[in-house]
C-alpha positions as CSV (number, residue, x, y, z in Angstrom):
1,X,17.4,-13.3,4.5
2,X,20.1,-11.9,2.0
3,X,23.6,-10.4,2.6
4,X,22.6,-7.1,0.5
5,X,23.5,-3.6,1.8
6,X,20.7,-2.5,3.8
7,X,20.8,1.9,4.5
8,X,20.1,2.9,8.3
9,X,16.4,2.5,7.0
10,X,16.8,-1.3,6.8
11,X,16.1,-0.9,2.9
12,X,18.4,-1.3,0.0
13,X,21.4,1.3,-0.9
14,X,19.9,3.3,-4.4
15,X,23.3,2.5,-5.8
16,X,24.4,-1.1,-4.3
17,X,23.5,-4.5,-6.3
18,X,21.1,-6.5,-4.4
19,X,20.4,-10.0,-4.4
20,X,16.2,-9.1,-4.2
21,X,17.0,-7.5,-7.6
22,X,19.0,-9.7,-9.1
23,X,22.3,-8.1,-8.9
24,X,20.4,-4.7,-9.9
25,X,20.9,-2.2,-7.8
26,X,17.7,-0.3,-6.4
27,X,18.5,2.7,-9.2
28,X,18.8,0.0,-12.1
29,X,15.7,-1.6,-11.6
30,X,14.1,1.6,-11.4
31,X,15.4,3.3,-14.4
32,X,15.5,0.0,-16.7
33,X,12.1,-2.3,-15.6
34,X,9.6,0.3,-13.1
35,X,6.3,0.2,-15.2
36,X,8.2,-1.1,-18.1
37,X,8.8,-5.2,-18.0
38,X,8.7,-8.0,-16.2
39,X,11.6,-8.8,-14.5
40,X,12.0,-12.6,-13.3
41,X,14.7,-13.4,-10.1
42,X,15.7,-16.3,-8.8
43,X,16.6,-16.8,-5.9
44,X,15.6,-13.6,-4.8
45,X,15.7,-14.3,-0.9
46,X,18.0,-17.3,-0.3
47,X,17.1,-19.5,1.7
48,X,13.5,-17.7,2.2
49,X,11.2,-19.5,4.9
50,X,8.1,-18.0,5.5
51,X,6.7,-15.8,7.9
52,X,3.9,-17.5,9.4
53,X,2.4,-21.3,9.1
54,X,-0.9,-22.3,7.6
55,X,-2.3,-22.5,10.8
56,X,-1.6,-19.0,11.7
57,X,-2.3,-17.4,8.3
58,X,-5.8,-19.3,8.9
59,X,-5.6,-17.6,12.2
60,X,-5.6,-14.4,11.0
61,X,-8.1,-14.6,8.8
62,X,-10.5,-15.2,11.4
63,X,-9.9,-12.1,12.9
64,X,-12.6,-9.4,11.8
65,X,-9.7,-6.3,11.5
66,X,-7.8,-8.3,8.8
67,X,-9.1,-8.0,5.4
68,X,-9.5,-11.9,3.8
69,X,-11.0,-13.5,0.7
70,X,-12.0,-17.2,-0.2
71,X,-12.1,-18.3,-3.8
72,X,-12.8,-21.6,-5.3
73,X,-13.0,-22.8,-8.5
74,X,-15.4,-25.6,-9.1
75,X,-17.2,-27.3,-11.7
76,X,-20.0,-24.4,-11.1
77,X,-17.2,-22.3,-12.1
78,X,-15.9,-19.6,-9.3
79,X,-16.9,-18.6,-5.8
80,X,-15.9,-15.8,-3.8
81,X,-16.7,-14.8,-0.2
82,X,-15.1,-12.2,1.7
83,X,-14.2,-12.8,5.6
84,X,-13.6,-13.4,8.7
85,X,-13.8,-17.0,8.4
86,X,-14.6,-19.5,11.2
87,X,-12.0,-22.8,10.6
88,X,-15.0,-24.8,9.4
89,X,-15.5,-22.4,6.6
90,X,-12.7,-23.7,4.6
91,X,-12.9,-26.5,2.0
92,X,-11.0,-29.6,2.9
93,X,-6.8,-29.2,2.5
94,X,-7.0,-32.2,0.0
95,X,-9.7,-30.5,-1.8
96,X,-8.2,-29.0,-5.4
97,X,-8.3,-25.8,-6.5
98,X,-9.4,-23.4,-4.2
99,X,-6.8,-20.1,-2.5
100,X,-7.2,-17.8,0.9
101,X,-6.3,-14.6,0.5
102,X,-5.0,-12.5,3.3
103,X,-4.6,-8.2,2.7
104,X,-2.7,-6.1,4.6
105,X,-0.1,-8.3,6.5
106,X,2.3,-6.3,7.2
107,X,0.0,-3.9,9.6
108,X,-1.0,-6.8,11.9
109,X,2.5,-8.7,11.7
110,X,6.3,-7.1,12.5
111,X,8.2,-9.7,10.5
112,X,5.8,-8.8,7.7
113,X,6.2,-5.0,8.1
114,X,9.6,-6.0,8.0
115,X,9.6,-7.6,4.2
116,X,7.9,-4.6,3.1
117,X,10.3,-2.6,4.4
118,X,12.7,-4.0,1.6
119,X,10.6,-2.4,-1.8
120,X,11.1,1.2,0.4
121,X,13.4,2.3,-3.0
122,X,10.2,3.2,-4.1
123,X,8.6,6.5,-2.4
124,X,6.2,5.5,0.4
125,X,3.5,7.4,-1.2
126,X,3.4,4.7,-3.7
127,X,4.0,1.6,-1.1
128,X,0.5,-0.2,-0.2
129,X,0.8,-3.7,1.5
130,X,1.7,-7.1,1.8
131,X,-0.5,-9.9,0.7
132,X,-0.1,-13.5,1.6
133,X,-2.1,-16.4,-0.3
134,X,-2.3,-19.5,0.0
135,X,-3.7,-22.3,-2.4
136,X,-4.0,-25.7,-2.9
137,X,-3.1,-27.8,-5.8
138,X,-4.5,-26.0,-9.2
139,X,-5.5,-22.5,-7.0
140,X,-5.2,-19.3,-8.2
141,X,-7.4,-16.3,-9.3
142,X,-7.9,-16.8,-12.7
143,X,-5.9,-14.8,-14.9
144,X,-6.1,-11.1,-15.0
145,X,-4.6,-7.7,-14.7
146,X,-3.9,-5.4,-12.0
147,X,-3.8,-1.0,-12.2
148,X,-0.7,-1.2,-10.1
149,X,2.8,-2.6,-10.0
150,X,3.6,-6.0,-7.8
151,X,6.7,-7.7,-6.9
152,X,5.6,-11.5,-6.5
153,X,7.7,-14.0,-4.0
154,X,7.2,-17.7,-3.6
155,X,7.2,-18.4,-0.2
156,X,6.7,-22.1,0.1
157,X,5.4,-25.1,-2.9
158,X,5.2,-24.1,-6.5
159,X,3.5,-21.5,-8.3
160,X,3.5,-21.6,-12.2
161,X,3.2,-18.0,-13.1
162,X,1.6,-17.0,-17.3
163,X,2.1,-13.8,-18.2
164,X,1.4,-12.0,-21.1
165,X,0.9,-8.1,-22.9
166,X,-2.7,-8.3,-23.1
167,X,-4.4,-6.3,-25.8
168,X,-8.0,-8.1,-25.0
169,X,-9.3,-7.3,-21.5
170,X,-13.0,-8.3,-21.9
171,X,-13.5,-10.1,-18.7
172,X,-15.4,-13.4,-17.8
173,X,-19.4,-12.2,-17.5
174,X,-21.1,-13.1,-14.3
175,X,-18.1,-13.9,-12.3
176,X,-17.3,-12.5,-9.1
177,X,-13.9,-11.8,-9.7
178,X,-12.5,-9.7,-12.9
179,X,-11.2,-13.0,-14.9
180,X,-9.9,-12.4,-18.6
181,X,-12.1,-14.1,-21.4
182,X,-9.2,-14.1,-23.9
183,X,-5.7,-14.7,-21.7
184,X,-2.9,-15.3,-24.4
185,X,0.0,-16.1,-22.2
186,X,3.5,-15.0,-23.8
187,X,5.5,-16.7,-21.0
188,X,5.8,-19.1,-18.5
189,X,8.0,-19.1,-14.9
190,X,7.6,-21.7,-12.6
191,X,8.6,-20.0,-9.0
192,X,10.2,-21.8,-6.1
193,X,10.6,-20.8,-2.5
194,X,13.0,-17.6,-2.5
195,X,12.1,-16.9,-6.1
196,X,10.1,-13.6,-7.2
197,X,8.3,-11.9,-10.6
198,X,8.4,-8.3,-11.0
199,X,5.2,-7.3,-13.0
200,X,4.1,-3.7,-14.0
201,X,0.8,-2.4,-14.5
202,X,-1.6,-4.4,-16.5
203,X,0.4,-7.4,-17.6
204,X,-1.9,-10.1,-17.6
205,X,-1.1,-12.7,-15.3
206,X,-2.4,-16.5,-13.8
207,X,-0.8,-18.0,-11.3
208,X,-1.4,-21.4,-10.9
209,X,-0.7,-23.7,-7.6
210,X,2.0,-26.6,-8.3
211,X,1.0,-29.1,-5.4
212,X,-0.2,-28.9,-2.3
213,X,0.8,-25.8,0.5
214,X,1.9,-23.3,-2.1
215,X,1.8,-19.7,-0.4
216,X,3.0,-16.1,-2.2
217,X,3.4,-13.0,-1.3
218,X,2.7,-10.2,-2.9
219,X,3.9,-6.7,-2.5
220,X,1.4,-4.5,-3.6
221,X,1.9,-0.4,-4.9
222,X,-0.5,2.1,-4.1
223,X,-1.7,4.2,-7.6
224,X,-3.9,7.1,-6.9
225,X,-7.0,7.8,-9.7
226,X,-7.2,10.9,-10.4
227,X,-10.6,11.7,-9.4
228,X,-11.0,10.3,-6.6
229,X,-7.7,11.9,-5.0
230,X,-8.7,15.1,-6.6
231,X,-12.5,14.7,-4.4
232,X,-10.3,13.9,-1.5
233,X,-7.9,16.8,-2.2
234,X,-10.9,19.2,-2.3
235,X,-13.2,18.1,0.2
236,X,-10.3,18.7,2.7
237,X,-9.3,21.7,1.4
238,X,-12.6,23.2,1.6
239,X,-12.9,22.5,5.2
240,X,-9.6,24.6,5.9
241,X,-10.9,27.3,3.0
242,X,-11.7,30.8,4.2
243,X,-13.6,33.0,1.6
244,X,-16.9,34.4,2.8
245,X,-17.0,36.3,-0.3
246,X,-21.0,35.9,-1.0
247,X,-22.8,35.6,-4.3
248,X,-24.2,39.0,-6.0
249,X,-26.6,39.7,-8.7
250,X,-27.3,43.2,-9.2
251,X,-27.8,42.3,-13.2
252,X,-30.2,39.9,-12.9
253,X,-33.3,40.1,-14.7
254,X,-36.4,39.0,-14.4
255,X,-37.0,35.4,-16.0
256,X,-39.4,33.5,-17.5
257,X,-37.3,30.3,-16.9
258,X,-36.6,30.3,-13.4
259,X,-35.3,26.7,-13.2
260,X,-32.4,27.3,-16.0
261,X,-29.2,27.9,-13.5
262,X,-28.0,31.4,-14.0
263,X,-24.5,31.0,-15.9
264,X,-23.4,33.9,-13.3
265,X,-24.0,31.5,-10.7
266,X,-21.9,28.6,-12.7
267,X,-19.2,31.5,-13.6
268,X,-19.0,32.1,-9.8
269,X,-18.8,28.2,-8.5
270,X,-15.7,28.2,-11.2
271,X,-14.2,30.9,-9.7
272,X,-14.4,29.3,-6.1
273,X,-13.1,26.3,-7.0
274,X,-9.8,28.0,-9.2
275,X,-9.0,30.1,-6.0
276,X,-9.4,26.7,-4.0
277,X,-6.9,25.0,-5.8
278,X,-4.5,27.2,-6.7
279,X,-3.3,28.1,-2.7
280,X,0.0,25.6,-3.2
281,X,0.5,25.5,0.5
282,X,-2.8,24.1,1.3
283,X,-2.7,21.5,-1.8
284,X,0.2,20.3,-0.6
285,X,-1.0,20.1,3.0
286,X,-3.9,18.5,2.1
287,X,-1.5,15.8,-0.3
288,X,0.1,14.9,2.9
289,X,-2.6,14.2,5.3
290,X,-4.6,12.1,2.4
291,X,-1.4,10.4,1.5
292,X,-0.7,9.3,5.2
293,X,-4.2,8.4,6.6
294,X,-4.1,4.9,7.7
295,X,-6.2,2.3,6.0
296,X,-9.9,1.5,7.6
297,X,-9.9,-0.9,10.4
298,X,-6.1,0.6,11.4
299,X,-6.3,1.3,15.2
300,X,-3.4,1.8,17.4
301,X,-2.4,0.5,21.1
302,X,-2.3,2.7,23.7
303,X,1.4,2.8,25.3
304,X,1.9,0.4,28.5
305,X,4.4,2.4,30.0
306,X,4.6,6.3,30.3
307,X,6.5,8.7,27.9
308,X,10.4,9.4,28.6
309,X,12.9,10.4,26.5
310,X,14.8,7.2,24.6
311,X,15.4,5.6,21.5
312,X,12.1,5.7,19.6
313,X,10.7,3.7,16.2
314,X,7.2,4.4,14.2
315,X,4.8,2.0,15.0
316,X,4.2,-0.7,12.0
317,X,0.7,0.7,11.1
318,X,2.2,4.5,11.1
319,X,2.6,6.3,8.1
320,X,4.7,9.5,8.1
321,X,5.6,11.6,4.9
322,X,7.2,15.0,4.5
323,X,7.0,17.8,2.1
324,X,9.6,20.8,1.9
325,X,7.2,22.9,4.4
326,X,5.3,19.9,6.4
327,X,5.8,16.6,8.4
328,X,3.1,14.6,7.9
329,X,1.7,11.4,10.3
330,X,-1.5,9.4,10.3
331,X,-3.5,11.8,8.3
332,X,-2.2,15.0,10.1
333,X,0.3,17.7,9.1
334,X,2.0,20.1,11.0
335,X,4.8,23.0,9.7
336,X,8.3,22.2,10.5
337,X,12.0,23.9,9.4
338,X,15.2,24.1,10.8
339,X,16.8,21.3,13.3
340,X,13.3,20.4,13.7
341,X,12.2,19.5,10.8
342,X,15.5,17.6,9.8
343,X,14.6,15.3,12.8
344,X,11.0,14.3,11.7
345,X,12.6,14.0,8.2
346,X,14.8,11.3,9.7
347,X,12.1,9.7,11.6
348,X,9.9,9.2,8.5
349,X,13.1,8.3,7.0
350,X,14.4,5.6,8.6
351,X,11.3,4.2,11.1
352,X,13.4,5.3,14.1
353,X,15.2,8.2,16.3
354,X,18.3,6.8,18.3
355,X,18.1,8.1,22.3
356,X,20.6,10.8,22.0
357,X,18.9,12.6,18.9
358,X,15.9,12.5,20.4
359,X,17.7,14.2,23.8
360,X,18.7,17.3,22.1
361,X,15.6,17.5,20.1
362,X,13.5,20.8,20.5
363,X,11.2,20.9,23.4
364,X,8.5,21.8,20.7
365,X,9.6,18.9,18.7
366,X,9.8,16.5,21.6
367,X,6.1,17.4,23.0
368,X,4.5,16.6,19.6
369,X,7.3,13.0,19.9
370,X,5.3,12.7,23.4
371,X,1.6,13.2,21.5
372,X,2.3,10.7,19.0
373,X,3.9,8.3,22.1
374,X,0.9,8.4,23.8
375,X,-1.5,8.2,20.5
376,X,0.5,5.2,19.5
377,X,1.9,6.2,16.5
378,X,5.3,5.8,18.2
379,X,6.7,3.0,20.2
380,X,9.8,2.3,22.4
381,X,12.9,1.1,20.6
382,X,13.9,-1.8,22.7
């Protein structure tokens, strides 16, 4: 794709310009536009062609483990139905304004795994997927905002892209999809193949299809809310939590209100939950496996060959994260230090173990290689 310096990982050098960026290195573009402003490239990937045809993006969206939308805007105003969609589904190629949207590429195809791979200056825990659309002459979402950063790359036609700092976000009433009443655009970039938009949270944003066969993707970031990963923090905690401390009430009197809930009781919940979330160790455990467990519909292959020691790589669909303390794969965790844990560090590092580190691994550290081998987490490197 590009001549930048590319880290054992296959990702961009921190401190080495890139053409993805610009001529910013990964550092640059994190200190001066990261949730700060848009940043427009041309000619981003030179010479980019994409990954897949129409025909087999189409494919894919008839598969019921891929996550796909349909939207069309007609003069009833918008549609939106979510898939898998049989080929006779779709509105006519020749037919205006209407877009397929196809989530999670990059789990179900290498080369898309691959692109992703390239936005790894950004921590993993923050990485979400790849997302391919395609759209025919005047197609798009409707403008609107998104919670979460997105690097945006024309892959083939035109797409003319208005953005804007949007102080109004009253949205569109009965519409299926969130679409901004009041877009005031404060610029306009038309994108070619190759060409990408850097956009942080909640810039307002329309992209519009320039002709026919115009297909971006989108590289999508991952941004926890804070309730919800707290109520996933907790409910796993408490399944590891051992307190059989149980509730006393030697002071009670008797009541005339028996429903009212006894504020020792609400005192004593309080104090459950404080000693819950104050063990560190577990928090962070519990961080990991939340932060690695693979998205619904993710299932894994079961290995064609036996296990044997060799050159190994992660699987596209694994994730794998590490802590100071913990290695952490597919929603598990498990201690590590020493040689060993400088090994899985690596592996979650760079996607891959090379034969001869893997031969003077632990025999600890090469059983658990063996688990994941046969779970499919982990996968021959050819």
């Amino acid at each position: 794709m590009t001549q930048d310096t590319i880290s054992p990982a296959g990702r961009p050098a921190v401190d080495a310009p890139v053409q993805m960026l610009g001529g910013l290195s990964p550092a640059q573009f994190m200190r001066r536009y990261w949730q700060k402003k848009p940043l427009l490239i041309r000619n981003a990937f030179p010479g980019f062609q994409p990954l897949l045809s129409r025909q087999q993006l189409f494919a894919m969206a008839a598969d019921e483990a891929v996550e796909s939308r349909l939207i069309v805007h007609g003069p009833k105003g918008w549609k939106l139905r979510h898939g898998p969609f049989a080929r006779s589904a779709f509105p006519p190629f020749g037919q205006r304004r209407w877009t397929l949207l196809v989530q999670g590429v990059d789990l179900h195809l290498d080369t898309g795994h691959d692109l992703l791979q390239r936005f790894r200056f950004v921590p993993d825990a923050r990485l979400d997927d790849l997302m391919i659309s395609w759209a025919s002459d005047g197609g798009g979402v409707g403008p609107h905002f998104d919670s979460y950063d997105v690097f945006l790359l024309q892959a083939s036609g035109q797409r003319l892209w208005r953005i804007g700092r949007q102080k109004d976000l009253s949205l569109e009433p009965d519409v299926p999809l969130k679409i901004l009443s009041r877009f005031e655009p404060e610029q306009e970039h038309l994108l070619n193949p190759g060409d990408m938009l850097y956009l942080p949270p909640r810039w307002a944003h329309d992209g519009i299809a320039v002709g026919d066969d115009c297909m971006t993707y989108s590289a999508g970031f991952r941004v926890p809310q804070r309730g919800g990963l707290a109520g996933e923090l907790v409910q796993r905690m408490a399944d590891e939590f051992e307190d059989s401390t149980l509730y006393r009430d030697p002071s009670q009197p008797a009541t005339a209100t028996p429903a009212a809930m006894p504020t020792a009781l609400a005192d004593f919940a309080a104090d459950a939950l404080s000693r819950l979330v104050a063990d560190r160790a577990s928090l962070a455990c519990a961080l990991g496996e939340v932060m690695t467990e693979p998205k619904p519909r993710v299932c894994f292959d079961e290995p064609g060959e036996p296990w044997r020691v060799g050159a190994l790589r992660l699987d596209r669909r694994t994730r794998m994260m590490y802590d100071e303390h913990h290695v952490f794969i597919n929603g598990e965790g498990f201690r590590a230090a020493g040689a060993d844990a400088r090994l899985m560090r690596e592996l979650a590092d760079t996607r891959c173990l090379p034969a001869a580190r893997v031969a003077r691994a632990s025999a600890q550290a090469q059983a658990l290689l063996a688990d994941w081998f046969d779970a499919g987490w982990l996968q021959r490197q050819d």
